[in-house]
C-alpha positions in Angstrom: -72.4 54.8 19.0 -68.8 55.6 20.6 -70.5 56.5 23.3 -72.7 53.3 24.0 -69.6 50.9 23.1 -67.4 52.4 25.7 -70.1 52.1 28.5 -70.6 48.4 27.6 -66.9 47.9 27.7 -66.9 49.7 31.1 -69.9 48.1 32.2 -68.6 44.7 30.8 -65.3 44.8 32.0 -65.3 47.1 35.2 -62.2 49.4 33.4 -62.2 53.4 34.0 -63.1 55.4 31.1 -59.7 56.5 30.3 -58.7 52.7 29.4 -62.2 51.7 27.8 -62.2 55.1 25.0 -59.4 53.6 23.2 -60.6 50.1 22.9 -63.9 52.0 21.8 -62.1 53.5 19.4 -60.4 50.6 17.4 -64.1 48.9 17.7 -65.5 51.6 15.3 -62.3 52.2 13.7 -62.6 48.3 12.4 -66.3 47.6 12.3 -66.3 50.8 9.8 -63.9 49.4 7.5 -66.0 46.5 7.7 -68.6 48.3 6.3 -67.2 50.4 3.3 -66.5 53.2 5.7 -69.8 54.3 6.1 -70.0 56.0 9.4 -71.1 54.9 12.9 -69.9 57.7 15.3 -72.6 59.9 13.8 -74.4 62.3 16.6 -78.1 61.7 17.5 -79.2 65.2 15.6 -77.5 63.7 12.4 -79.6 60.4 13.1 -82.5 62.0 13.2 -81.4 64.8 10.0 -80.6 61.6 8.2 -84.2 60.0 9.5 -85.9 62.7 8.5 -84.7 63.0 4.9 -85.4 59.6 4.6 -89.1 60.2 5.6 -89.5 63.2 3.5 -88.3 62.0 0.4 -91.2 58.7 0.8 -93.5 61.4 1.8 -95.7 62.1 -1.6 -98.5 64.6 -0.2 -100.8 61.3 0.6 -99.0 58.4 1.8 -98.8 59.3 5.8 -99.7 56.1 7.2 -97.6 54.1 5.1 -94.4 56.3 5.7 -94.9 55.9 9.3 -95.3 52.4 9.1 -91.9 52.3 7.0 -89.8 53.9 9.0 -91.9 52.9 12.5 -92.9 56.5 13.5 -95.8 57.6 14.9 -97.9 60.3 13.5 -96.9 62.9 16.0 -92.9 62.4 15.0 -94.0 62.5 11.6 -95.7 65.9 12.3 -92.5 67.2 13.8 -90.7 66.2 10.8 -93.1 68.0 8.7 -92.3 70.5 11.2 -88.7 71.4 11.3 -89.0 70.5 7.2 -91.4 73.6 6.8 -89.3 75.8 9.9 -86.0 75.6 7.0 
């Protein structure tokens, strides 16, 4: 998320990186208090380890399709889920 604020501040505002990280900074800093503190500057692997949990724990042996359809996956990134679940 940091990471796609500061480009759009750069991109926005035509300021070097050094100036936009800060701004970037308060942005999250803010919107998360908003929010109860729940965090935004979370890493793509903890997106998808999040995702994933998610998807397991609707998973009940039978309910592929509907699963998918919740979380708007395909079948083959439900298989890989099933995947690195069974690789742990």
């Amino acid at each position: 998320m940091r990471t796609r604020i500061v480009r759009v501040i750069r991109e926005s505002t035509g300021l070097l990186e050094q100036f936009a990280v800060p701004i970037a900074d308060q942005v999250l800093k803010v919107v998360e208090r908003d929010i109860d503190g729940h965090a935004l500057n979370r890493t793509e692997r903890e997106m998808q380890e999040q995702r994933d949990r998610l998807v397991l724990a609707d998973f009940d042996g039978r309910n592929r399709d509907e699963v998918c359809r919740k979380h708007g996956i395909s079948r083959a990134t439900f298989y890989r889920i099933l995947g690195r679940a069974a690789a742990k």
